[in-house]
N, CA, C and O atoms as a DFTB+ gen file, in Angstrom:
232 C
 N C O
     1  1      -1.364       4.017     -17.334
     2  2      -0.486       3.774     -16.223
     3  2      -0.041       2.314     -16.270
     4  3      -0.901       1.461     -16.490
     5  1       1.376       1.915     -16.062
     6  2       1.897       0.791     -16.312
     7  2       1.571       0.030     -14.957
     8  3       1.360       0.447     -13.818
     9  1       1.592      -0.677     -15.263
    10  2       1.485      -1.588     -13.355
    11  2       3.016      -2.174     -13.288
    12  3       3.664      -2.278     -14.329
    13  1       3.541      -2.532     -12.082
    14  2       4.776      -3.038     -12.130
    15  2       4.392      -3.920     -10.870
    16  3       3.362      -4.139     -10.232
    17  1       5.468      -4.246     -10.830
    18  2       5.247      -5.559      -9.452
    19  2       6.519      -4.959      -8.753
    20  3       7.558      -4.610      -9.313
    21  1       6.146      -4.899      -7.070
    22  2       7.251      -5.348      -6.384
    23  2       7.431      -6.733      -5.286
    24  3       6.510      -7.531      -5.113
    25  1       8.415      -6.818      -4.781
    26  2       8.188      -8.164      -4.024
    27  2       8.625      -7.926      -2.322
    28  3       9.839      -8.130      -2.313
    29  1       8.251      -7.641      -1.113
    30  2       8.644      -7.403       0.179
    31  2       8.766      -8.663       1.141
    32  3       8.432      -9.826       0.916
    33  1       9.114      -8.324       1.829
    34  2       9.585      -9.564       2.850
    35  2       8.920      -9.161       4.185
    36  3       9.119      -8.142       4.846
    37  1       7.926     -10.390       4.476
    38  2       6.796      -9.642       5.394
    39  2       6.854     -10.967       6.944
    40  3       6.628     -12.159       6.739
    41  1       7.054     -10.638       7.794
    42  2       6.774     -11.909       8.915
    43  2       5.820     -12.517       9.426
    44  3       4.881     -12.010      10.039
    45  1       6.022     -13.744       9.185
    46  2       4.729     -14.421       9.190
    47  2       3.587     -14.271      10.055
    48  3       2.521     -14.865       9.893
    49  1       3.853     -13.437      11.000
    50  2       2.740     -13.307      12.172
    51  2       2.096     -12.264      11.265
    52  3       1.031     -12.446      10.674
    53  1       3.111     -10.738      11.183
    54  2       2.240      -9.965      10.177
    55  2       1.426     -10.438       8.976
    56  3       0.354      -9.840       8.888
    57  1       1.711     -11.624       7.744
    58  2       1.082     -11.488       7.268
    59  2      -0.379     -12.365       7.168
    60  3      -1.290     -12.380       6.340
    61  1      -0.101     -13.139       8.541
    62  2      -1.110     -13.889       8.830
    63  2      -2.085     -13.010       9.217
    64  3      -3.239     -13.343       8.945
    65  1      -1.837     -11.528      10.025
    66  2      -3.039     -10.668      10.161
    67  2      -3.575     -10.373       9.070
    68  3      -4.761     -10.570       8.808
    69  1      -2.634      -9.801       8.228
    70  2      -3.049      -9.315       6.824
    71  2      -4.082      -9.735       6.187
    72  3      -5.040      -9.164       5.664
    73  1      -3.698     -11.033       6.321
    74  2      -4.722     -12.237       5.743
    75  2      -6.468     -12.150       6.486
    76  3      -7.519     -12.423       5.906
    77  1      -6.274     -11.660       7.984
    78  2      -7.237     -11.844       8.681
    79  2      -8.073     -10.632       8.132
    80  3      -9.296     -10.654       7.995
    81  1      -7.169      -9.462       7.808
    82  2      -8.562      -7.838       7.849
    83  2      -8.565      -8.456       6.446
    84  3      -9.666      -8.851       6.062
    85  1      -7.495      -8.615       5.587
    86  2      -8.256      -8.452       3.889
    87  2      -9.469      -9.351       3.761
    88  3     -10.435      -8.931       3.123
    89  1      -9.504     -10.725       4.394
    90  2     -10.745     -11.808       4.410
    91  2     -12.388     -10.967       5.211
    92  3     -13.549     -11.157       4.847
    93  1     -11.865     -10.014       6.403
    94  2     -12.636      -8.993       6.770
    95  2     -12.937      -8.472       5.509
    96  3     -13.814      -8.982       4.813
    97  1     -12.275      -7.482       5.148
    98  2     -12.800      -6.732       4.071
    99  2     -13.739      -7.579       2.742
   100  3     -14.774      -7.279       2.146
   101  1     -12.681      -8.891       2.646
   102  2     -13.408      -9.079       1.506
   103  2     -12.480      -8.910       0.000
   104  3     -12.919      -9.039      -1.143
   105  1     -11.222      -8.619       0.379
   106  2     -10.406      -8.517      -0.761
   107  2      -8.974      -9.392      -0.322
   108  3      -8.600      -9.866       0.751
   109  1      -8.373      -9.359      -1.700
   110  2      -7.312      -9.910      -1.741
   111  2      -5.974      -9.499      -0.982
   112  3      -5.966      -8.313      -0.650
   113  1      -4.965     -10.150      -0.675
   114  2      -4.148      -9.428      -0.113
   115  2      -3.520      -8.546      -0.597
   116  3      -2.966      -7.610      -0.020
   117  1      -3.569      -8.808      -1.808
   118  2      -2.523      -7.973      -2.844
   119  2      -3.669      -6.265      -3.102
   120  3      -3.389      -5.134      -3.498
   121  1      -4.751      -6.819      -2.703
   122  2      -5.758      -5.481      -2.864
   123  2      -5.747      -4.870      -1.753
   124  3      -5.809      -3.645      -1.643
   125  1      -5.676      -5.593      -0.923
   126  2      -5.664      -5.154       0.778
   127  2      -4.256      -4.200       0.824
   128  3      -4.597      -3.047       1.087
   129  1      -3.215      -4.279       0.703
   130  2      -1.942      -3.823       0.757
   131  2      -1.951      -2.500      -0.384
   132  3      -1.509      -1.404      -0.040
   133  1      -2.486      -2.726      -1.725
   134  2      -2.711      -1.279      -2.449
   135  2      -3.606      -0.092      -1.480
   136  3      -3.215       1.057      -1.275
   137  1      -4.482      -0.503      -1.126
   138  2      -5.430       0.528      -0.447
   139  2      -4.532       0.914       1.060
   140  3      -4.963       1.842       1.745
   141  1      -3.728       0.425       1.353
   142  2      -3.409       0.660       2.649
   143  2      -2.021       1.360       1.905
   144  3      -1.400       1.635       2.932
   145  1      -1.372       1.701       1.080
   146  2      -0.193       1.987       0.012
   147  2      -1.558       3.331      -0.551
   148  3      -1.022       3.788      -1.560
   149  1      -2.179       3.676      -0.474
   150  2      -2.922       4.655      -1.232
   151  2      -3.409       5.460      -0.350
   152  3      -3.489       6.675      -0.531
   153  1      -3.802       4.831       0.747
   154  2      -4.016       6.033       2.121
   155  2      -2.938       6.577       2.906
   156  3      -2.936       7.731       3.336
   157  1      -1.931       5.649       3.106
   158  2      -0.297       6.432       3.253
   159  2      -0.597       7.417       2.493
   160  3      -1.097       8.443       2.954
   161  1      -0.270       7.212       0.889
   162  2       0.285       8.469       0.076
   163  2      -0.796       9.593       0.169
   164  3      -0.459      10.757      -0.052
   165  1      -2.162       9.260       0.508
   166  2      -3.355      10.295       0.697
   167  2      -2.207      11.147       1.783
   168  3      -1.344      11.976       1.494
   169  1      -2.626      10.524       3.212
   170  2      -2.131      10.793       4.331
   171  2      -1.034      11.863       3.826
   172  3      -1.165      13.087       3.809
   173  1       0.021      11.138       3.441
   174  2       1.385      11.995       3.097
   175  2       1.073      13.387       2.322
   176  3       1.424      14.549       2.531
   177  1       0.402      12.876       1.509
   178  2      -0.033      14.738       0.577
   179  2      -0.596      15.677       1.442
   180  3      -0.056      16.770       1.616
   181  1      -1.897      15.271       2.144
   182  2      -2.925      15.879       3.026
   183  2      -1.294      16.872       3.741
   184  3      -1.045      18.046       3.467
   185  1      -0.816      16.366       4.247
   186  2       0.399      16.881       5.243
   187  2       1.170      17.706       4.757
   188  3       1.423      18.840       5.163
   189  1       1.760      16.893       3.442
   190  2       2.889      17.707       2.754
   191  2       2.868      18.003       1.584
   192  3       3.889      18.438       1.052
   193  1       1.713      17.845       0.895
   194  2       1.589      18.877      -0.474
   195  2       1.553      17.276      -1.203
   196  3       1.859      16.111      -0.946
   197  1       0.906      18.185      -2.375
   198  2       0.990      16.810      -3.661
   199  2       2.472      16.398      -4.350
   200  3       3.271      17.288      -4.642
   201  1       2.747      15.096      -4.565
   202  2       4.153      14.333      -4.266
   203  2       3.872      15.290      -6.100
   204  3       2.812      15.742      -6.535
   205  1       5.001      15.298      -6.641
   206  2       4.878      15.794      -8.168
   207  2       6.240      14.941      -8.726
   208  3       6.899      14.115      -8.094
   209  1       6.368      15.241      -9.609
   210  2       7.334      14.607     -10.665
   211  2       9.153      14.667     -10.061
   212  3       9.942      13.869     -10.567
   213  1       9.579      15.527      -9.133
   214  2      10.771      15.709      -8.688
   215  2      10.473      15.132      -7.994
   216  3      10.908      14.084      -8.471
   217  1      10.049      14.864      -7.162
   218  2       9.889      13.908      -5.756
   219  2      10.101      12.527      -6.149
   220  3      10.896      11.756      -5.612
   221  1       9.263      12.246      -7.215
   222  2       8.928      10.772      -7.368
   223  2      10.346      10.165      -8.276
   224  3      10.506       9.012      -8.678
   225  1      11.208      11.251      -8.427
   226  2      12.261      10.471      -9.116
   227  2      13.713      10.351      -7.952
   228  3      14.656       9.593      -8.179
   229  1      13.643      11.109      -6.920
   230  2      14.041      10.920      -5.755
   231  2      14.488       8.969      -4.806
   232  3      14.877       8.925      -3.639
């Protein structure tokens, strides 16, 4: 699996929380934001079926 980068535009109050649970947790922000990007897509399947190859080119 390739990794890619994207880049978002986040407001500073938000990502000053961000900063606050990932230092909670114990991870990085950039780790903090995958896991919270991985329970969405959990979330989303649980609901609506597993995302498959037509979807993802959507």
């Amino acid at each position: 699996m390739a990794i890619k980068s994207v880049s978002i535009r986040i407001d500073s109050e938000m990502l000053d929380k961000l900063h606050v649970v990932s230092d909670y947790e114990g991870r990085s922000v950039n780790s903090q934001i995958l896991i919270l990007i991985r329970d969405c897509l959990e979330a989303y399947e649980a609901k609506h079926g597993k995302i498959g190859q037509e979807e993802k080119q959507n």
